[in-house]
C-alpha positions as CSV (number, residue, x, y, z in Angstrom):
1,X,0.0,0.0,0.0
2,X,2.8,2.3,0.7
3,X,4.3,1.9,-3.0
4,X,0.8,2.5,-4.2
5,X,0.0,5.6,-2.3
6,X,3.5,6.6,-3.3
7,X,2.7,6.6,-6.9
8,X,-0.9,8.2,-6.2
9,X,1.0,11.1,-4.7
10,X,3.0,11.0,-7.5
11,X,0.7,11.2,-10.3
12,X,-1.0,14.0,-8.3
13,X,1.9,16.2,-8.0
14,X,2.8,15.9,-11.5
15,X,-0.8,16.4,-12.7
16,X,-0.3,20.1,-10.4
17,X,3.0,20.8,-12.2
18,X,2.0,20.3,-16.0
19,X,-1.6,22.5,-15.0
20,X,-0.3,25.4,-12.9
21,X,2.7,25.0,-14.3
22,X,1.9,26.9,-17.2
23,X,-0.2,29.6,-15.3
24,X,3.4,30.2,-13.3
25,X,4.2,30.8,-16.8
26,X,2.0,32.6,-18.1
27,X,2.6,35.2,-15.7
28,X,6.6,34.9,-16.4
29,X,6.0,35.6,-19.9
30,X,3.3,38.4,-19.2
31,X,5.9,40.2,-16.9
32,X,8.9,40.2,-19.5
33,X,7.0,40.0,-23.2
34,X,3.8,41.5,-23.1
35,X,3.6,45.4,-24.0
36,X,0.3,46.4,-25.3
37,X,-2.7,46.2,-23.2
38,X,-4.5,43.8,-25.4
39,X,-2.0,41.3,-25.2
40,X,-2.2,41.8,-21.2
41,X,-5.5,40.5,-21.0
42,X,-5.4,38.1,-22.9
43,X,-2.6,36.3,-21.5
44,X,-3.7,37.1,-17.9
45,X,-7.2,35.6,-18.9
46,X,-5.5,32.5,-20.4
47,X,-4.2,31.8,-16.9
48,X,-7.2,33.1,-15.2
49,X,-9.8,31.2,-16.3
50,X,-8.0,27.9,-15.5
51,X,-5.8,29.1,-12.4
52,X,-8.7,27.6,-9.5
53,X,-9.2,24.7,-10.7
54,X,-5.5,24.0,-11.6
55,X,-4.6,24.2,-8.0
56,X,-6.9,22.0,-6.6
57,X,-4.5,19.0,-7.5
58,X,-2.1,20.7,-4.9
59,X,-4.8,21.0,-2.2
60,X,-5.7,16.8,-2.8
61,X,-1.1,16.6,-2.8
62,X,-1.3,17.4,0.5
63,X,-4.5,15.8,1.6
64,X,-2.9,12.9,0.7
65,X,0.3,13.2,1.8
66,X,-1.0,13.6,5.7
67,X,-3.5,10.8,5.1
68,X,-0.4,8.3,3.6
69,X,2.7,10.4,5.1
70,X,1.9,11.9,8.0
71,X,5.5,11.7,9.4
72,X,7.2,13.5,6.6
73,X,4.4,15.6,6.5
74,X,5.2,16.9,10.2
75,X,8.9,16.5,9.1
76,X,8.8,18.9,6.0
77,X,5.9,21.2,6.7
78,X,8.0,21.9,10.0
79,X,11.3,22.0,8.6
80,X,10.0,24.0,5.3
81,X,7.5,26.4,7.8
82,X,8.9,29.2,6.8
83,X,9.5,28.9,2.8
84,X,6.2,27.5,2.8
85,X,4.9,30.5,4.5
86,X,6.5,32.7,1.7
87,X,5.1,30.3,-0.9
88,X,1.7,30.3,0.1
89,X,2.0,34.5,0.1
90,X,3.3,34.5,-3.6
91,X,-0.2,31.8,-4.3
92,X,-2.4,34.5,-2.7
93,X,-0.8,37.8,-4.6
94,X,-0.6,35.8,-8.2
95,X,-4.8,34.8,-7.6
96,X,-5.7,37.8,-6.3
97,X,-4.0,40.4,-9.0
98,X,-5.5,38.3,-11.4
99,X,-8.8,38.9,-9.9
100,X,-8.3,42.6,-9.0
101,X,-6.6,43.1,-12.2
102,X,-9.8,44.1,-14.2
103,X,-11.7,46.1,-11.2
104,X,-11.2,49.1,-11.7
105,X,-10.1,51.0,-15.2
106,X,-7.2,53.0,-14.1
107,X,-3.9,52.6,-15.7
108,X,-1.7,52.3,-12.8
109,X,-4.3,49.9,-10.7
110,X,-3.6,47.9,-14.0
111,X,-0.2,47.9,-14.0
112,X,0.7,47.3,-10.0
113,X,-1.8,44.1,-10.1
114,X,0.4,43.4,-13.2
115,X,3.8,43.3,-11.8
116,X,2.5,41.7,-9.1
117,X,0.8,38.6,-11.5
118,X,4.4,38.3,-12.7
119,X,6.4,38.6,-9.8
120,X,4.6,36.2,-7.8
121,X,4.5,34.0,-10.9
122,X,8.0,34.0,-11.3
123,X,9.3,33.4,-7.6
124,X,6.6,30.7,-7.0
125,X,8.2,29.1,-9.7
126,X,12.2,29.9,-8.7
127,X,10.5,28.1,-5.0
128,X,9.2,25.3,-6.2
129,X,12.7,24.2,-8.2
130,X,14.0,25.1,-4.7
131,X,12.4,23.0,-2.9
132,X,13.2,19.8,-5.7
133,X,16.6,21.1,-4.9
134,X,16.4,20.8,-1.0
135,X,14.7,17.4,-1.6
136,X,17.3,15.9,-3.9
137,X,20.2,17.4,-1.9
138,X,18.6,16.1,1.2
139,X,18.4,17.8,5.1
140,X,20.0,17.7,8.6
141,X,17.4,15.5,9.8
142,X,17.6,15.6,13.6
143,X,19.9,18.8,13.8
144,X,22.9,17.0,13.9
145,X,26.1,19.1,15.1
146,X,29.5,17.0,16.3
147,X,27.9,13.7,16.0
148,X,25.1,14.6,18.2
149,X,21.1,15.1,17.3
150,X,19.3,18.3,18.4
151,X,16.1,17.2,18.5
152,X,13.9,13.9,17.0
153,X,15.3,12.1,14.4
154,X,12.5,13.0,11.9
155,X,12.8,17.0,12.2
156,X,14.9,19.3,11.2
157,X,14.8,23.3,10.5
158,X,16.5,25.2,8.3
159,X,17.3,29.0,7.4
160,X,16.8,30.6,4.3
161,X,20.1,30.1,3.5
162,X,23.3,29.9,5.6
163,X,27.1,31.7,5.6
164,X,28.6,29.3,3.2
165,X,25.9,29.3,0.7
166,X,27.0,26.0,0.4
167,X,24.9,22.1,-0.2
168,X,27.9,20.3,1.3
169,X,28.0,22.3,4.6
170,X,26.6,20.4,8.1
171,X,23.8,22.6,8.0
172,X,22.7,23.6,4.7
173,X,19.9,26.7,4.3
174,X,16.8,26.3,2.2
175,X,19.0,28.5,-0.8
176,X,22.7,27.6,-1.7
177,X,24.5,27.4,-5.2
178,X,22.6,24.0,-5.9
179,X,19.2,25.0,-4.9
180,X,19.3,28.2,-7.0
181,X,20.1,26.1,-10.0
182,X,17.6,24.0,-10.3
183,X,15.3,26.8,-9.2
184,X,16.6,28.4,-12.6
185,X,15.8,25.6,-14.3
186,X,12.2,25.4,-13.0
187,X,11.7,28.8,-14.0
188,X,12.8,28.5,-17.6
189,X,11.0,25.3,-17.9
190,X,7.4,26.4,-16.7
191,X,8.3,30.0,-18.9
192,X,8.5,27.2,-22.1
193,X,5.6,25.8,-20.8
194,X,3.7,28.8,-20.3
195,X,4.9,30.1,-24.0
196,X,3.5,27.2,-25.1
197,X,0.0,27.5,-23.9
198,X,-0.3,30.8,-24.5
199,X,0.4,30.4,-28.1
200,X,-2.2,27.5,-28.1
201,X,-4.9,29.2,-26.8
202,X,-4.2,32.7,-27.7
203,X,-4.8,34.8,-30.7
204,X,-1.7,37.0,-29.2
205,X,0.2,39.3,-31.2
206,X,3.3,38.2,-29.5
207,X,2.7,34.3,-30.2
208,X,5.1,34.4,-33.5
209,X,7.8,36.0,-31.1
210,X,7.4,33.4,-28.4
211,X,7.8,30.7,-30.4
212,X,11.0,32.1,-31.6
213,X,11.8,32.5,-27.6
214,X,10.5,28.9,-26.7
215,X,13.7,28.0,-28.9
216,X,16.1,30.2,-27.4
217,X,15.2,29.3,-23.7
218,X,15.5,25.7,-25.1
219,X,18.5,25.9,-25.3
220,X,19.4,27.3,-22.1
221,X,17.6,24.7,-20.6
222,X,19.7,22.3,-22.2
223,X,23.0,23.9,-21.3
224,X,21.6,24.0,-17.5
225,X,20.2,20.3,-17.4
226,X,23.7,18.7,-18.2
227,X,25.7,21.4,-15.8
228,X,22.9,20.3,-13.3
229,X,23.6,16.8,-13.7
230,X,27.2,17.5,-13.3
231,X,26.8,18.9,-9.8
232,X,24.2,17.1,-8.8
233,X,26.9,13.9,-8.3
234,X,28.7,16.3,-6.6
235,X,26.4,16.8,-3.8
236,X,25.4,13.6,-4.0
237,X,27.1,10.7,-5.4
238,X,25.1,8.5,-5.6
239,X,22.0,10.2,-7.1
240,X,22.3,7.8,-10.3
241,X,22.7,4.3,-8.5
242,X,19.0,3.6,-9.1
243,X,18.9,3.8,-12.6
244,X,22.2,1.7,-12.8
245,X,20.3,-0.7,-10.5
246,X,16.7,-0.9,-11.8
247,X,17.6,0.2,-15.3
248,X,13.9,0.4,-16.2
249,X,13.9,3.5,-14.5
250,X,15.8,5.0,-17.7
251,X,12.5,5.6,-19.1
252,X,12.0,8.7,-16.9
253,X,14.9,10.8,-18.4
254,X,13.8,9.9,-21.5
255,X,10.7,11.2,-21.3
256,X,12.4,14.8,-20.1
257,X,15.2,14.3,-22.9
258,X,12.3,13.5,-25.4
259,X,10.6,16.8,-24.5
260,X,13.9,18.8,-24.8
261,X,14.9,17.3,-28.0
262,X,11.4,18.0,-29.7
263,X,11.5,21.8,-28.4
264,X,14.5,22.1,-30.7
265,X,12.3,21.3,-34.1
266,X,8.8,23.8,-32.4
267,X,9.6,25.7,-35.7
268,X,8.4,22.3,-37.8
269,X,5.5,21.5,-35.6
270,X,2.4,21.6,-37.8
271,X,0.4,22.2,-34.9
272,X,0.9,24.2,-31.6
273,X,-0.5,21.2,-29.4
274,X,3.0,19.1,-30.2
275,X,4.5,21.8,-28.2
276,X,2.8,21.6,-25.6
277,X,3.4,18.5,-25.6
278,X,6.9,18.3,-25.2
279,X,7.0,20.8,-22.7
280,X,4.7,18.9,-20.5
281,X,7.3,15.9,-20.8
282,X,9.7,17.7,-19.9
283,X,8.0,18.5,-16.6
284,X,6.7,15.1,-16.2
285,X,10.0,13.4,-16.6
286,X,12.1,16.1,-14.5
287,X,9.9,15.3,-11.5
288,X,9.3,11.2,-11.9
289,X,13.0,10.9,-12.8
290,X,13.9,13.0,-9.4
291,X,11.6,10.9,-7.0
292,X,13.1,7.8,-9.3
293,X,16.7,8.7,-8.5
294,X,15.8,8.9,-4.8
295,X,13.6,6.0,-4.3
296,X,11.9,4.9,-1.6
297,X,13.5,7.5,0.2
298,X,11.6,10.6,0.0
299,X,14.1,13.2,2.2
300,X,17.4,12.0,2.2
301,X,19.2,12.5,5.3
302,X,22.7,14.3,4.8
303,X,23.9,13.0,7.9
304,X,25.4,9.8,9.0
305,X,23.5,9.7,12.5
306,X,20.0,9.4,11.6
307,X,18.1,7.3,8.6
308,X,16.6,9.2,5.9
309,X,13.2,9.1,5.5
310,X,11.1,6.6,2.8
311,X,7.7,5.5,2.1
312,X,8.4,2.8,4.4
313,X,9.5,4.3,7.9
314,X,7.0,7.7,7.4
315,X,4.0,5.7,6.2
316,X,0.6,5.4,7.7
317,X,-0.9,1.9,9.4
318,X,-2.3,-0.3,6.5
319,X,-5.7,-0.5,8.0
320,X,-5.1,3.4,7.6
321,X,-4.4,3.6,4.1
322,X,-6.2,0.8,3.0
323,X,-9.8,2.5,4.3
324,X,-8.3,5.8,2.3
325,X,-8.6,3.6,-0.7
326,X,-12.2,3.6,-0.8
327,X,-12.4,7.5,0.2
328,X,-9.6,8.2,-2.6
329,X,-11.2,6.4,-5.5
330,X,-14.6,8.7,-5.1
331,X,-12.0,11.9,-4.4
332,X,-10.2,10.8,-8.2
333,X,-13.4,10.5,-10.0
334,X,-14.4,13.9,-8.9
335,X,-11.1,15.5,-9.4
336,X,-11.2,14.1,-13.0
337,X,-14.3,15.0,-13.8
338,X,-14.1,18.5,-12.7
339,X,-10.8,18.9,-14.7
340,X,-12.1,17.0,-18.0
341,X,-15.7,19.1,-17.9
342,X,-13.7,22.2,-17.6
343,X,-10.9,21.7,-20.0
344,X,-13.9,21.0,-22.5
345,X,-15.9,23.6,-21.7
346,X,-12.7,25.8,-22.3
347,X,-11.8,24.1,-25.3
348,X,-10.3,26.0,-28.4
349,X,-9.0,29.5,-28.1
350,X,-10.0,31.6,-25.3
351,X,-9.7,35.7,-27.0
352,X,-13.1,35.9,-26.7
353,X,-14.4,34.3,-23.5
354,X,-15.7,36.0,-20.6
355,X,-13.5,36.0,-17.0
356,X,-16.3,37.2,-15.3
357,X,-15.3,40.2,-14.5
């Protein structure tokens, strides 16, 4: 049951990625490319009429994890209190100036609810990578200084970042020289995916131009992903054991190299969708190919004192998760159908729709 609600969790998570992935951005590429007012709109209502629903898969992600995890749910929403605190601001500015955006028909009401759509957009997305980061390099579990543990073996707290700016220190902050890397890479990743949407359901002016700049930022993503790779055996040696062991894993990184590649040809794609496409592999295999790499551990522990955490030692009782099951199953059809009724009702492109406003 553990493996299974693993893979649940999984699926969930991925599903948030790929659907408010590309409303994080949309509002990176609204903050850098769009100039008339026209274009504004249109992009902020290509995010906006799908941004509520979208993050509903992160609401069931951590339903799910305190129903199937509940010990590294205490472990990280304790140890992560206060980036998560910052996250969950950024959430509330980037729905909000969306919302407010429209209210009132004043020029510079317009353009603060603007910068703010994009700025929240864009560090929500530099946090996320962050966190993968922290959860690939691993933590301090248990506070561990000279051999000795601070506190329960499970917790651990850490700053935002620390003197060293350093992954290979005892005590590593929540931002050092790895972390901000594969933030970076997050960001230019969701900015492709957001390109990509907007040029699929947009009659934007500026949807030539960004498929021109979903090429170029291609290619930075391509320089980044093998530099990552480099330093990511740095900080940990071992992160590629698993798919030496279980080389069936290689199908992860395959998917994300499939993605990348395809980007390179957009300008031959016959039809925007293909695009979309690739970019959602590429989020899709960057996150399965991370938890692959770790697996079953879920928070590696960077110290030799106390155990990482898995699916195995921070899982629920299986009378626990099997009754879930049932409770699950009814929560899955409903999240489905909500997304699949909306997604059709949305279908095509979305100039002309209505935000409500």
């Amino acid at each position: 049951m553990e493996l299974f609600w693993f893979i649940i969790i999984a699926i969930v998570l991925v599903m948030f990625f790929i659907l408010d992935g590309y409303d994080f951005g949309v509002g990176i590429i609204h903050l850098f490319f769009a100039e008339k007012e026209e274009d504004k709109k249109v992009i902020a209502k290509s995010a906006g009429l799908f941004w509520d629903s979208n993050e509903v898969w992160l609401v069931a992600a951590g339903g799910m994890l305190f129903m199937a995890f509940p010990l590294f749910y205490a472990s990280v929403f304790s140890g992560f209190y206060l980036p998560l605190i910052i996250v969950l601001w950024f959430i509330i500015f980037r729905a909000i100036s969306l919302e407010f955006r429209s209210q009132f028909n004043y020029q510079m009401w317009r353009d603060m609810w603007d910068k703010a759509f994009g700025v929240s957009s864009l560090l929500l997305a530099l946090f996320f990578g962050i966190a993968l980061g922290n959860i690939v390099r691993g933590v301090n579990l248990g506070g561990v200084e000279k051999g000795v543990s601070s506190y329960d073996a499970h917790f651990f707290f850490l700053p935002l970042w620390n003197s060293s700016f350093s992954p290979l220190s005892e005590n590593p902050g929540v931002i050092d020289w790895f972390t901000i890397i594969i933030g970076l890479i997050t960001v230019i990743v969701l900015a492709i995916h957001g390109a990509n949407w907007i040029v699929l359901k947009t009659n934007s002016s500026i949807n030539e131009k960004l498929r021109k700049v979903v090429v170029k930022l291609n290619i930075v993503l391509a320089l980044l992903t093998v530099f990552s790779l480099g330093i990511w055996n740095v900080v940990n040696a071992n992160s590629l054991d698993n798919f030496i062991d279980k080389p069936y894993l290689i199908v992860f990184p395959i998917l994300y190299f499939t993605g990348l590649v395809g980007l390179f040809f957009r300008s031959k794609f016959k039809k925007d969708i293909y695009a979309f496409i690739c970019s959602t592999l590429i989020i899709l295999g960057g996150i399965t190919s991370s938890l692959a790499s770790m697996f079953p551990v879920i928070l590696p522990s960077t110290n030799s004192v106390n155990e990482s955490l898995t699916i195995y030692n921070t899982a629920a009782t299986e009378y626990g998760l099997s009754v879930a099951l049932n409770w699950g199953i009814v929560g899955f059809v409903l999240l489905f159908t909500y997304m699949i009724v909306q997604k059709r009702i949305m279908g095509g492109k979305i100039d002309k729709m209505d935000y409500g406003h």
